[in-house]
DRENROMAR-754759 format. One record per residue (C-alpha): residue in three letters; residue number from 1; z, x, y. Coordinates in pm, 1 decimal, always signed. Layout:
N
ALA	NUM	Z	X	Y;
...
***
This chain:
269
UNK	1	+16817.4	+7049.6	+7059.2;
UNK	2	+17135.0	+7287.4	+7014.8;
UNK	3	+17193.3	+7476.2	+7348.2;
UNK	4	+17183.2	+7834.3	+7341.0;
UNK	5	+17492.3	+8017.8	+7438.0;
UNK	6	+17427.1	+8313.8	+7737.0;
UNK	7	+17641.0	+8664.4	+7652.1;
UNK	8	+17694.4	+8869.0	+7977.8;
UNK	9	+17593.0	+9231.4	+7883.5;
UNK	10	+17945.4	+9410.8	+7822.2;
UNK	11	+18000.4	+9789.3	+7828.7;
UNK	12	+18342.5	+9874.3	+7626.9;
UNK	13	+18506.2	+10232.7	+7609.4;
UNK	14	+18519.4	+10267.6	+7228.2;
UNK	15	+18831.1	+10504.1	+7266.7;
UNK	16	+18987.7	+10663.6	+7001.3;
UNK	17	+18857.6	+10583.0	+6669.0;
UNK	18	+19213.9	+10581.5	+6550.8;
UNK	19	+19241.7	+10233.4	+6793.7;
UNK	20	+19162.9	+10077.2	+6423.3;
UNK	21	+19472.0	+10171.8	+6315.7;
UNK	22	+19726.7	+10207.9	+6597.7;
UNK	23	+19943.7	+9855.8	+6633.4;
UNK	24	+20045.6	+9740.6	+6975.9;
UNK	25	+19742.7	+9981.1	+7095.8;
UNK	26	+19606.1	+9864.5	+7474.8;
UNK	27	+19278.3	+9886.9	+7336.8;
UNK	28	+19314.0	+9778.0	+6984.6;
UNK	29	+19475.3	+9441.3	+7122.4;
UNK	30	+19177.5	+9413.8	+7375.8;
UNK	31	+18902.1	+9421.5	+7143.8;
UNK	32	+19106.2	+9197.4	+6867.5;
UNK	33	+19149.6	+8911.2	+7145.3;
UNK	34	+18778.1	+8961.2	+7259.4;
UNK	35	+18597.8	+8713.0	+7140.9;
UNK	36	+18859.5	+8463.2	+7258.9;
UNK	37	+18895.4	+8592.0	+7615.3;
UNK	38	+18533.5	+8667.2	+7677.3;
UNK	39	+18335.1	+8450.3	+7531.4;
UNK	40	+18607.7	+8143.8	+7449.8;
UNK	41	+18551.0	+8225.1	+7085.3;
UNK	42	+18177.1	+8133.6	+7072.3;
UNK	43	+17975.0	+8381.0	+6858.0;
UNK	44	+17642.1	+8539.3	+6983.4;
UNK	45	+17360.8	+8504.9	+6703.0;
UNK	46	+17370.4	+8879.5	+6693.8;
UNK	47	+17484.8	+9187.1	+6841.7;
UNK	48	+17257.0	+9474.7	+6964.3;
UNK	49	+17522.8	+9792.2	+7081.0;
UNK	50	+17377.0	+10131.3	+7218.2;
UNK	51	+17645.5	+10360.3	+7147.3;
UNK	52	+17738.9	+10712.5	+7266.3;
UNK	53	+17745.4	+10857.0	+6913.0;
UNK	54	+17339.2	+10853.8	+6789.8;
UNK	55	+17093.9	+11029.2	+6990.1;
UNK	56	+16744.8	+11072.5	+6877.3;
UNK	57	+16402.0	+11233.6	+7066.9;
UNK	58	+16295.4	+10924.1	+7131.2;
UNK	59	+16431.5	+10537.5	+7119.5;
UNK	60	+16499.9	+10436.6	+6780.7;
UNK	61	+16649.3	+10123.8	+6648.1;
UNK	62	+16810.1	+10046.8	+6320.0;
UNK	63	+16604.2	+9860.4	+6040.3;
UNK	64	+16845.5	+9939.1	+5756.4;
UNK	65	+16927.5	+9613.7	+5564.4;
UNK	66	+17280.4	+9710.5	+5461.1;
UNK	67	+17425.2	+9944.6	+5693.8;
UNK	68	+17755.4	+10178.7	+5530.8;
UNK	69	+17984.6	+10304.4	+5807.3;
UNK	70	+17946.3	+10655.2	+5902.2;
UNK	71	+18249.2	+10847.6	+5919.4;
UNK	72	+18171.2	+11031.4	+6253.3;
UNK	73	+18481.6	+11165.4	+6344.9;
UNK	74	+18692.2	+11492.6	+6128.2;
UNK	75	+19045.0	+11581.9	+6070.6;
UNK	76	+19193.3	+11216.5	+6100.3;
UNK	77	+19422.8	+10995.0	+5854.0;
UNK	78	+19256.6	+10933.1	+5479.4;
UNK	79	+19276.4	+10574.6	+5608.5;
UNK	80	+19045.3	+10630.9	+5834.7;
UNK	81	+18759.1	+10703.1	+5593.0;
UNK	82	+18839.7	+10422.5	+5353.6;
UNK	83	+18775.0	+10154.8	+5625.6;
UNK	84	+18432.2	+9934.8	+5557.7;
UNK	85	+18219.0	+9718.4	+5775.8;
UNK	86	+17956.9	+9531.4	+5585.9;
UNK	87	+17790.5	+9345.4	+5843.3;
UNK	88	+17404.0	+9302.6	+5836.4;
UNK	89	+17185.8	+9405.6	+6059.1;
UNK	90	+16891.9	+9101.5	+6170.9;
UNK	91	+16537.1	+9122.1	+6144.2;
UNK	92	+16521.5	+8849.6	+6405.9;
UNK	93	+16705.1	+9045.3	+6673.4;
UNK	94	+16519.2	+9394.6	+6559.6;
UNK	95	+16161.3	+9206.5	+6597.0;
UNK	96	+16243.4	+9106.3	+6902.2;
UNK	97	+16345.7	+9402.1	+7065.7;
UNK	98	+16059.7	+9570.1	+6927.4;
UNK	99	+15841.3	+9334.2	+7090.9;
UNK	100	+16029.7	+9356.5	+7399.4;
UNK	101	+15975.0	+9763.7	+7440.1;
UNK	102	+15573.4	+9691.1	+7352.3;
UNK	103	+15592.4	+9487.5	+7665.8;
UNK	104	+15770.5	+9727.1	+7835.1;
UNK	105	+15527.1	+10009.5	+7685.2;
UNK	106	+15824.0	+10233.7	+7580.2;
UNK	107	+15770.3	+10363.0	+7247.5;
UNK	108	+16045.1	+10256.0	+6978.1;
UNK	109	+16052.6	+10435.5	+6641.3;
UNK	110	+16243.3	+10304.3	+6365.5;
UNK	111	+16513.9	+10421.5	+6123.0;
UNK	112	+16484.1	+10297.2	+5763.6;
UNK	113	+16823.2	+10430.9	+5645.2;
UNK	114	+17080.4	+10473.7	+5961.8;
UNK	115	+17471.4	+10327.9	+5970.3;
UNK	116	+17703.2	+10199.7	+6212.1;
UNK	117	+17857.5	+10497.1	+6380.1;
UNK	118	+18214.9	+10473.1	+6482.0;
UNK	119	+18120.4	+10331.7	+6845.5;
UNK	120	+17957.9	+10045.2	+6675.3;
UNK	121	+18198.2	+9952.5	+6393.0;
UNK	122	+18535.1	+10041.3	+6464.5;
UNK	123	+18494.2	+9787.0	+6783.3;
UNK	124	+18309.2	+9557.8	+6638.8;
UNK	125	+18569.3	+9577.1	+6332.3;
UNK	126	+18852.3	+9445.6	+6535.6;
UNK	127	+18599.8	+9182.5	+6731.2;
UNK	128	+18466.3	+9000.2	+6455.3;
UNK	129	+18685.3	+9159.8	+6135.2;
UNK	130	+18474.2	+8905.8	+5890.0;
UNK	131	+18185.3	+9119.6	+5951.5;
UNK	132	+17995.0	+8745.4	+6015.5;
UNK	133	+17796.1	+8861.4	+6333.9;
UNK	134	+17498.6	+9062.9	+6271.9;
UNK	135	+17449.0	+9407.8	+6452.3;
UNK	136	+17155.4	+9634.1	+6519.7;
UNK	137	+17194.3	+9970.3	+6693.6;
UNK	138	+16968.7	+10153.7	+6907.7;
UNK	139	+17000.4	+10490.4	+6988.9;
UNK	140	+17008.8	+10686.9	+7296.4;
UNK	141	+16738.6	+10894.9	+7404.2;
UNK	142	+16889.7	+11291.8	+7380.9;
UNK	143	+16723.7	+11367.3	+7696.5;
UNK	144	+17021.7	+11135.0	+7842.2;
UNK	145	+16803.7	+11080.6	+8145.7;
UNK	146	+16985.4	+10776.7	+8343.0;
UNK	147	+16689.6	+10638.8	+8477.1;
UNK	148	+16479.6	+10634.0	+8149.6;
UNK	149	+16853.6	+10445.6	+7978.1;
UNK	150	+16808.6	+10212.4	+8313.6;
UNK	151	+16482.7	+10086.0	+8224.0;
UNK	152	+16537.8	+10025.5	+7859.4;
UNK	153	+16793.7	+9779.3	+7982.5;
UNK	154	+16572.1	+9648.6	+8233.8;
UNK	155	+16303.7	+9552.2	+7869.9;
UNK	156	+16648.6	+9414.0	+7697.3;
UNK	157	+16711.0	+9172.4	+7998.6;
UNK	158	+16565.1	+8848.5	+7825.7;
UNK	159	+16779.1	+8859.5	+7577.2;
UNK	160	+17091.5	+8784.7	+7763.6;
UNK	161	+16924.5	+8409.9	+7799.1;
UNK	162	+16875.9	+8446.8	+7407.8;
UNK	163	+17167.5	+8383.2	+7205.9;
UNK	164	+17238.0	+8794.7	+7179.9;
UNK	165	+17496.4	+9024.1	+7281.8;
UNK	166	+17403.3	+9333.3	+7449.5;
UNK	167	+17695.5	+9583.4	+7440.9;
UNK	168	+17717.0	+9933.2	+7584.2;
UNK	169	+17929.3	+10222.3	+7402.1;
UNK	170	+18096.4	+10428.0	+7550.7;
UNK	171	+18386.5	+10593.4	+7765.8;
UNK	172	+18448.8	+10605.3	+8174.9;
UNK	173	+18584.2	+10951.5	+8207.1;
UNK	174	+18514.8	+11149.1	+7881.1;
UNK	175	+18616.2	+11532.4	+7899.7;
UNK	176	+18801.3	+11593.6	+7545.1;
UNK	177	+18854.7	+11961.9	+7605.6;
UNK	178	+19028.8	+11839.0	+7958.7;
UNK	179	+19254.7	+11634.6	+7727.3;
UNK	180	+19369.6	+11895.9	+7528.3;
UNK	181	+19422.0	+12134.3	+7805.9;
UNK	182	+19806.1	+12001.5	+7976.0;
UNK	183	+19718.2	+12182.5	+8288.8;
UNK	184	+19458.3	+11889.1	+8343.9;
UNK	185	+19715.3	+11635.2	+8323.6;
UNK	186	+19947.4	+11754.1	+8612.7;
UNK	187	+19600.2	+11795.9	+8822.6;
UNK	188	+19459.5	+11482.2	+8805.0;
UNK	189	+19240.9	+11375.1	+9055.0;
UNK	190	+18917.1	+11426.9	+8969.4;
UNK	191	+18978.8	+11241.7	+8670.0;
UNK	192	+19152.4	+10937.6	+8910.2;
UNK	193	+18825.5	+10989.4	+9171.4;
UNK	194	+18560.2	+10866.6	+8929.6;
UNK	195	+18738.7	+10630.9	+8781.2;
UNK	196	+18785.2	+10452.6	+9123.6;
UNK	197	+18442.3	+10521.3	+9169.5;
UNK	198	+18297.6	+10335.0	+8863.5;
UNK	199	+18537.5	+10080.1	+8962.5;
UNK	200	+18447.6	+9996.8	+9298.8;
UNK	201	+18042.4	+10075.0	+9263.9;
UNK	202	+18057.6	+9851.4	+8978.4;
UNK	203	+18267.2	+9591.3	+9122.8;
UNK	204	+18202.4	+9563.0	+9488.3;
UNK	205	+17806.9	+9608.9	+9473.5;
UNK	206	+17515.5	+9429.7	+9320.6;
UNK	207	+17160.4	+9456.2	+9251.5;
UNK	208	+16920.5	+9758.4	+9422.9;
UNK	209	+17217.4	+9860.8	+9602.0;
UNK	210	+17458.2	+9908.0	+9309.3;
UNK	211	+17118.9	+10081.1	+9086.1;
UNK	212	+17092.2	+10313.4	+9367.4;
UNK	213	+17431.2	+10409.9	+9393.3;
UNK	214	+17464.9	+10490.8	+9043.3;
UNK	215	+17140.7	+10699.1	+8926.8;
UNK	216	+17320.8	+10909.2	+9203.2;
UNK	217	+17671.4	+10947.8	+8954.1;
UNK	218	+17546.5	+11360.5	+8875.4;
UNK	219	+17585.7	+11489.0	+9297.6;
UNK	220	+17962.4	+11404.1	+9261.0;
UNK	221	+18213.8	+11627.6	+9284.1;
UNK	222	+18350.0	+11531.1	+8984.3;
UNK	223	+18078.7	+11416.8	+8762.3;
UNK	224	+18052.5	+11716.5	+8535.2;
UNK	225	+18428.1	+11758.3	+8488.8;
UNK	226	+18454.9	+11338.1	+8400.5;
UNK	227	+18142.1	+11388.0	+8162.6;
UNK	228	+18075.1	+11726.1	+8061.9;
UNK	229	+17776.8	+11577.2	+7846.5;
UNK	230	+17711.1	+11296.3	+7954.2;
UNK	231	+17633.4	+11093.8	+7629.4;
UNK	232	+17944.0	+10852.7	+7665.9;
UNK	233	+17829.5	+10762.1	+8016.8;
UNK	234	+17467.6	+10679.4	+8007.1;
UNK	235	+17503.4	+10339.6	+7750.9;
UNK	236	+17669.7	+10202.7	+8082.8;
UNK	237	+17291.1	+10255.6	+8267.1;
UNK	238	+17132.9	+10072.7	+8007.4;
UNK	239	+17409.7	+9746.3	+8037.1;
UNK	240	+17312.0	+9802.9	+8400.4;
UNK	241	+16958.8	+9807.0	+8356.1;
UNK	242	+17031.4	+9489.8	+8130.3;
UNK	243	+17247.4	+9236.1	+8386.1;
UNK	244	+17113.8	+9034.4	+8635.7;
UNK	245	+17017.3	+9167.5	+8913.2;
UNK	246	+17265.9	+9008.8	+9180.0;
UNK	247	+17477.6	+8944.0	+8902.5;
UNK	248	+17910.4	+9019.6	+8972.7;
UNK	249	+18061.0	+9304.6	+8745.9;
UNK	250	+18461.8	+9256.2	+8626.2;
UNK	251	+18639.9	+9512.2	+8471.1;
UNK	252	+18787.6	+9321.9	+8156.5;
UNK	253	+19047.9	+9647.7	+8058.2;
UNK	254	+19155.5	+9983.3	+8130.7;
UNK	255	+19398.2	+10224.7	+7953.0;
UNK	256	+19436.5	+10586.4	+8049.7;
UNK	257	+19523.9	+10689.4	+7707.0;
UNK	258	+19584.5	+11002.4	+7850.3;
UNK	259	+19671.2	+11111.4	+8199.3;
UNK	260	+19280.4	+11258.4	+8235.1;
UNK	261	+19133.4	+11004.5	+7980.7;
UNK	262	+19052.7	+10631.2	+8080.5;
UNK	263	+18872.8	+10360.5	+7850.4;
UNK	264	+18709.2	+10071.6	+8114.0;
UNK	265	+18524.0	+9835.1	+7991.0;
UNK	266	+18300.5	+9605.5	+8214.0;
UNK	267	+18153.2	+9273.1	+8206.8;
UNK	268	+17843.4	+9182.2	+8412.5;
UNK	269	+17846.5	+8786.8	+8514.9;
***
């Protein structure tokens, strides 16, 4: 009997979807030695990824075949929208996670005709560039309630112990407009203040105490003005919802590509 391989959850910060194309990129060169660093090269039988980029009403999961690549993202090289991903999604994986919300009696629609958005493919592009790992995507919920994202990771849980990667999409401080705007860059802190608190939440707490702490993220000072929506923060709740409960969290990067714009990305072990 072959022994199946356990994937921690992982949440990455997707970044810029130009990390496809930028050599000698932090975060390009993380997710192209990821497999090798993470999970000592050893592929997961598929990949399920919740991503900041597709909201629905309700829970919805992939069921297309033959996903294209959606170009999500405007005004960026003609490279960009030449780029292909033609990995297949897996009826195995799908079925199962279907099941799994039944238990959890959380409804799940389905999407006959969805692609990978660029939170799904461009890092899954430089992970696994043969396109040889399946990948199903499930959307958030557009309500972006943290608790409701929580306990969808909570119905996931089983199948960390099941041969499948569960990966979170999305970005530790996120304000674009902030980016654009220099003044934010020579006034800083509140951008440096969440970061260090993901950070040490994450890292120096487990279990109830480390739930608790974080379904509490929207009373900081500084919660709005890290995440003005807050649709690249919440995939981390359900990677939360999805780890052990008393398991240890490591921060596996982190690149402030700008001074008021970081990219963490956590693994839960």
């Amino acid at each position: 009997m072959s022994t199946i391989h356990k994937f921690n959850p992982i949440f990455v910060s997707h970044d810029t979807p130009r990390t496809i194309i930028l050599n000698e990129y932090s975060t390009r060169m993380f997710f192209e030695n990821f497999s090798k660093n993470i999970f000592d090269g050893i592929k997961p039988k598929a990949i399920l990824v919740i991503s900041a980029h597709w909201e629905e009403n309700d829970f919805t999961i992939q069921t297309t075949k033959d996903p294209k690549v959606i170009y999500d993202f405007y005004n960026f090289p003609d490279e960009m929208y030449k780029f292909e991903y033609p990995a297949k999604t897996c009826p195995q994986l799908i079925n199962r996670v279907i099941e799994l919300f039944k238990d959890a009696d959380i409804e799940l629609k389905r999407d006959c005709k969805r692609g990978y958005d660029h939170g799904a493919w461009t890092v899954n592009k430089l992970i696994y560039p043969e396109a040889d790992v399946p990948m199903v995507q499930i959307s958030l919920k557009s309500n972006l309630n943290p608790t409701e994202h929580y306990q969808i990771g909570k119905a996931l849980k089983p199948l960390v112990d099941e041969g499948y990667l569960v990966m979170g999409s999305g970005g530790t401080v996120h304000n674009l407009e902030a980016s654009k705007d220099l003044s934010n860059h020579h006034d800083r802190a509140w951008a440096i203040d969440f970061e260090e608190w993901v950070h040490n939440t994450l890292t120096t707490k487990t279990g109830k105490e480390r739930e608790d702490e974080f379904l509490k993220f929207e009373s900081l000072p500084n919660s709005n003005k890290a995440h003005p929506t807050y649709d690249h923060f919440i995939p981390l709740f359900v990677i939360l919802g999805c780890a052990k409960d008393h398991s240890v969290c490591k921060r596996i990067h982190c690149h402030w590509r700008n001074p008021v714009f970081c990219a963490s990305s956590y693994s839960f072990e």
